[in-house]
C-alpha positions in Angstrom: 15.0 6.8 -5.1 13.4 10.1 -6.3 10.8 7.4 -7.8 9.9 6.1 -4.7 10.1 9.3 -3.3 7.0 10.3 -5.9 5.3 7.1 -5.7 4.7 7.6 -2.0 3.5 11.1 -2.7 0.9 10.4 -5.2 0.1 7.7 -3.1 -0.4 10.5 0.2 -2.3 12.7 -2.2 -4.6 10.1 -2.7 -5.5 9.4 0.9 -6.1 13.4 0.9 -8.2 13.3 -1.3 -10.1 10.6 0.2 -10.4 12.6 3.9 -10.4 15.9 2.3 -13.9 14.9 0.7 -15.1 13.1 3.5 -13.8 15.9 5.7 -15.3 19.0 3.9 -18.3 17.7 4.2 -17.6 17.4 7.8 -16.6 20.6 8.3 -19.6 21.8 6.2 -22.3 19.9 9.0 -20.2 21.7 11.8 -20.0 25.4 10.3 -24.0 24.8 9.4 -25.6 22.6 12.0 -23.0 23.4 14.2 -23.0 19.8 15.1 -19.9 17.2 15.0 -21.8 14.5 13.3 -20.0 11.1 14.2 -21.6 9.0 11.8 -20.2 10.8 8.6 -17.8 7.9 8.0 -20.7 5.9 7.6 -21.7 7.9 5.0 -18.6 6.8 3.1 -19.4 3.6 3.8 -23.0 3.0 2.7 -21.9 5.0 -0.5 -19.6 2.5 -0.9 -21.8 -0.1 -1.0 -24.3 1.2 -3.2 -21.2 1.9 -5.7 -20.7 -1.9 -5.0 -24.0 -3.1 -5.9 -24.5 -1.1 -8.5 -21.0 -1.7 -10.3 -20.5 -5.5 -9.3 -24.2 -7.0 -8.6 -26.3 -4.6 -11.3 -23.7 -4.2 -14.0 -23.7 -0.6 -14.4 -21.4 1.2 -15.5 -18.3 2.7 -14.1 -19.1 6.2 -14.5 -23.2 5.8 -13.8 -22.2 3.5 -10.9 -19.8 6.5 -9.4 -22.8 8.9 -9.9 -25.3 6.6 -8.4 -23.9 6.9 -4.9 -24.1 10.0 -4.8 -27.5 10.5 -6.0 -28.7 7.9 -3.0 -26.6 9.4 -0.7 -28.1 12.9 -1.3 -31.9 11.5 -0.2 -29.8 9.8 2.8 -28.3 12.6 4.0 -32.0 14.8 3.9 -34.0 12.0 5.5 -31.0 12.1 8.3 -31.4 15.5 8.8 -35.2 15.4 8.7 -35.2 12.3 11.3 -32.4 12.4 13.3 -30.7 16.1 13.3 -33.8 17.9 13.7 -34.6 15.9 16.7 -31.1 16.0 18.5 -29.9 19.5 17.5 -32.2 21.6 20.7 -30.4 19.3 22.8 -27.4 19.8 24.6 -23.7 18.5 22.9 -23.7 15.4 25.4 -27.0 14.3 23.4 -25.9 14.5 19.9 -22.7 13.0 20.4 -24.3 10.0 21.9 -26.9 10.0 19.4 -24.8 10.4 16.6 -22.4 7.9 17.9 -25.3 5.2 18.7 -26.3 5.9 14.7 -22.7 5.1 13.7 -22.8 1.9 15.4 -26.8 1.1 14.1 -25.2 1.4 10.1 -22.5 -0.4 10.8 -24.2 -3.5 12.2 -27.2 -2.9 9.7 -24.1 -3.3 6.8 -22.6 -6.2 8.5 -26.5 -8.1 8.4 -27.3 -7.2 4.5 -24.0 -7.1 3.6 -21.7 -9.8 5.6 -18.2 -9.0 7.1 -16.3 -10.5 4.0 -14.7 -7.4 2.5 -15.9 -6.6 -1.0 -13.7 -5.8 -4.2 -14.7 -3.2 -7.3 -11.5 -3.3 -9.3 -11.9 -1.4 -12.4 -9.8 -1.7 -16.1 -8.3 2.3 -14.4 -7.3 0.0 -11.2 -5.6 -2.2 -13.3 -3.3 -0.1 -15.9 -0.4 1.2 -15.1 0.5 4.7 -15.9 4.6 4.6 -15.8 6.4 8.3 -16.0 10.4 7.7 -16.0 10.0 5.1 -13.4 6.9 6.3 -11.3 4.6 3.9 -11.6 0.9 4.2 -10.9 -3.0 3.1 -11.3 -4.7 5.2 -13.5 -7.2 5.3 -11.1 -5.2 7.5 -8.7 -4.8 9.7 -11.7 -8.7 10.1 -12.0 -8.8 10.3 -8.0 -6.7 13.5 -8.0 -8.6 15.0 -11.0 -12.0 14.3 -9.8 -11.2 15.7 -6.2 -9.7 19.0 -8.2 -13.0 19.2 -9.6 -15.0 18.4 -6.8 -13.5 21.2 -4.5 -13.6 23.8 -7.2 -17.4 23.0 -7.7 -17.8 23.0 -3.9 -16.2 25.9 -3.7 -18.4 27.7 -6.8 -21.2 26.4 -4.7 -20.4 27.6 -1.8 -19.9 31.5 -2.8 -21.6 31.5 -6.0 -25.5 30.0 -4.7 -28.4 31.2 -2.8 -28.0 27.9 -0.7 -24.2 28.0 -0.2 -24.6 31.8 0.7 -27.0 31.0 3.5 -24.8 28.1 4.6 -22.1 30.7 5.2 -24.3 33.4 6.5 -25.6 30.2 9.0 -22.2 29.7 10.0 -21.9 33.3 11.3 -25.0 33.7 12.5 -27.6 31.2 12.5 -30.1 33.2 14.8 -29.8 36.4 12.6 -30.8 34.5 9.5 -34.1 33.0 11.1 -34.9 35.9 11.9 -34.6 38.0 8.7 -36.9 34.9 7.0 -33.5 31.7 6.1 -35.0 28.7 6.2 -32.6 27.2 8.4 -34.0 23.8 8.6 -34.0 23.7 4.6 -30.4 25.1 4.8 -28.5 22.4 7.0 -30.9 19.8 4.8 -28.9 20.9 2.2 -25.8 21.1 3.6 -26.0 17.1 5.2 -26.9 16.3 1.3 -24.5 18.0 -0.1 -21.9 16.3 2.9 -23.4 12.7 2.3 -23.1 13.6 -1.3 -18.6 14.4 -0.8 -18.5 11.3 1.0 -20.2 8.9 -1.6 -18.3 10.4 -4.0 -14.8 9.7 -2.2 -16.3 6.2 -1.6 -16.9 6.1 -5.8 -13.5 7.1 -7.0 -11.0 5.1 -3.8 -13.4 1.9 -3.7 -11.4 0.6 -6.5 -7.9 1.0 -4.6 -9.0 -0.6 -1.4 -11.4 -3.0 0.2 -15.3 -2.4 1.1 -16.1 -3.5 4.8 -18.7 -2.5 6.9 -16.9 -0.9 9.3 -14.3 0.9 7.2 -16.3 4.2 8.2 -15.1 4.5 12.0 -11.9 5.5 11.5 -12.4 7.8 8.7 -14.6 9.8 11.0 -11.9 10.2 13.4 -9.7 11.3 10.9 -12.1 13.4 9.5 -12.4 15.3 12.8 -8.5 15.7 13.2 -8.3 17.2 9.9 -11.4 19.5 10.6 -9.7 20.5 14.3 -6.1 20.8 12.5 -7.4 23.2 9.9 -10.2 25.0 11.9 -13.4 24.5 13.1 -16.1 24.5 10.2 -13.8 26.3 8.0 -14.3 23.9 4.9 -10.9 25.0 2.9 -8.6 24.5 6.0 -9.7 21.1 6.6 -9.0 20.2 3.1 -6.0 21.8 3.5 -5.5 19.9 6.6 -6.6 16.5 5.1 -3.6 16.5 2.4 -1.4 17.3 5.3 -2.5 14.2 7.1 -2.4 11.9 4.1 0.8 12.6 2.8 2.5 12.3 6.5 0.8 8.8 6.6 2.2 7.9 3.3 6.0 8.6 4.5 5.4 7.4 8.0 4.0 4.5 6.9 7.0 3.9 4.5 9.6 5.2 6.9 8.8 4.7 10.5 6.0 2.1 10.7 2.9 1.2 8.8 1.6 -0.2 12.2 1.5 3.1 13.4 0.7 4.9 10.3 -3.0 5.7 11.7 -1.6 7.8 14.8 0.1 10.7 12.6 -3.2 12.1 12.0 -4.0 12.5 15.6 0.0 13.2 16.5 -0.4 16.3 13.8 -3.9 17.2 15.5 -2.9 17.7 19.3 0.4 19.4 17.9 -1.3 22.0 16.3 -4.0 22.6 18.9 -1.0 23.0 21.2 0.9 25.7 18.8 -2.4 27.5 17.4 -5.5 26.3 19.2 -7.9 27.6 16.5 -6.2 25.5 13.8 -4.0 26.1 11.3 -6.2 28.7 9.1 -9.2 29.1 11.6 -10.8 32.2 11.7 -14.1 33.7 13.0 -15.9 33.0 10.4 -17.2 29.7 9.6 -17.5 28.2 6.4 
């Protein structure tokens, strides 16, 4: 029982991690650009991929694959925010939802023409051994999930407050008029911060690919989780939807164990409006933004 009990809670952990990194970065576009980009999940998604092509067509491996999508990713996310970002962001919230959205939908066929509608597979030897503790039994590769995220936040958050750039991204998030006007780059900033969110999201893609299927439309519903967990922590405060993504994760785990797995996908979104109707600014918002 207590097994079980564990089992469902790494497995939870590892769906946090999974939306925490897609959602930081999500929260780090909103507390920058201040923008709700609805095509991050397809930033997972084409991550994925390239970790597929390079790991299963190109025969690279493991570890280089896992740090190639990231590294395409990166260029993605800056020739997004060069193209599309700069173009929508003087323009009122109806136009960059829609625009946003519309981009969403363009990836996702773009990956169903290259790439088919067949789901893809990138088992590794970590997706195949067994790590048994007194009965819990998991992958290794949810060890290395948990570890790598660990890592991930705590270099995100060195970045963050320890930078030039990650300093401006937070003095953006306060004031993003006051910093063009005392000489930020601001369009060099949010460049760096879509990269650095397109970089969270390939990186989540690298390390959970080998646990579940590849599809090219796999991204749509990780942005909307995303959002809930950025809304249930706070608005463009990066640690609370983090925070907020374990939350969400875990509660799917047990819900999908002990109510329903049908309905396993509507926790996120019950734990969402019940927080916006006990503390509207999220659980740890707070003035300040990232």
């Amino acid at each position: 029982m207590i097994a079980d009990l564990l089992e469902l809670l790494v497995h939870g952990l590892t769906l946090g991690s999974m939306y925490a990194m897609v959602a930081a970065g999500l929260a780090l576009m909103l507390g920058v650009a201040r923008l709700i980009n609805f095509a991050h999940g397809e930033f997972f998604m084409l991550g994925a991929y390239v970790f597929w092509f390079a790991y299963r067509e190109l025969d690279v491996p493991y570890p280089l694959a896992g740090l190639l999508a990231p590294a395409v990713m990166i260029l993605f996310g800056m020739v997004y925010q060069r193209t599309v970002i700069r173009a929508i962001l003087p323009h009122s919230w109806h136009v960059q939802l829609i625009a946003t959205l519309a981009t969403s939908i363009v990836l996702t066929n773009l990956a169903i023409i290259v790439f088919g509608t067949q789901p893809k597979e990138v088992p590794t030897a970590l997706s195949s051994r067994i790590l048994d503790i007194g009965g819990l039994r998991m992958a290794w590769q949810r060890v290395l999930v948990l570890a790598a995220a660990l890592v991930i936040f705590w270099a995100l958050h060195r970045f963050v407050t320890r930078t030039r750039a990650g300093r401006a991204m937070r003095a953006m998030s306060q004031n993003r008029e006051a910093c063009a006007v005392v000489g930020v780059d601001v369009q060099r900033v949010a460049m760096v911060a879509f990269a650095v969110s397109a970089a969270l999201a390939a990186a989540a893609a690298a390390l959970v690919s080998p646990l579940f299927n590849i599809f090219p439309d796999m991204g749509t519903g990780l942005t909307l989780k995303a959002f809930a967990a950025v809304v249930t922590g706070g608005f463009g405060y990066v640690n609370g939807a983090i925070a907020a993504s374990f939350l969400i994760g875990v509660t799917e785990s047990f819900a999908g164990s002990y109510v329903s797995y049908a309905y396993k996908d509507a926790f996120a979104f019950v734990i969402m409006i019940a927080v916006l109707l006990w503390r509207p600014q999220g659980l740890f918002g707070r003035r300040i933004g990232i």
